[in-house]
C-alpha positions, 0 to 999 in steps of 0.5 A, a space after each residue: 807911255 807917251 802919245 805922239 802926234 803925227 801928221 801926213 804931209 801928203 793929205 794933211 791927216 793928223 792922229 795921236 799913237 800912244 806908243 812906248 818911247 824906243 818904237 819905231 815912228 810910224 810912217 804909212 798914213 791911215 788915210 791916204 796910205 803914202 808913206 808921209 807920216 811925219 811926227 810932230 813937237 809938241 807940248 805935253 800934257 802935265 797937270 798938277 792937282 791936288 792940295 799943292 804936294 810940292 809946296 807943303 811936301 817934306 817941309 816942317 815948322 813955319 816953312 809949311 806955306 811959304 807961297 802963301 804968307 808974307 813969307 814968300 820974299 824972303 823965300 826967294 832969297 838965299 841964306 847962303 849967299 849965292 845968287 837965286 
């Protein structure tokens, strides 16, 4: 479930509400309780750790660790000839 991030435009309280993705906004303000709860865009938080899944994952042979080695260049370009 993702959180959301809401801020009142009547008294300016911010919050976050972890809520399941098709729930309904919420709009009344836990400080003021006028109904000016307004969801806020933000970014959301992805973190990636560990040993590097992505880059040693389902890769065999000298391909293993391409950011790593002077391999990294010739990664970057395509052996089918189409545009990277």
């Amino acid at each position: 479930m993702p959180i959301y991030e809401y801020e009142c435009k009547a008294c300016g309280h911010r919050l976050e509400k972890l809520q399941k993705i098709d729930a309904d906004p919420l709009t009344d303000c836990p400080a003021c309780e006028q109904s000016e709860l307004g969801r806020l865009v933000s970014a959301a938080g992805f973190r990636l750790a560990g040993g590097g899944w992505y880059e040693t994952d389902f890769k065999t042979g000298s391909k293993k660790n391409l950011a790593g080695g002077s391999d990294a260049a010739a990664g970057s370009s395509s052996k089918d000839g189409a545009a990277a």
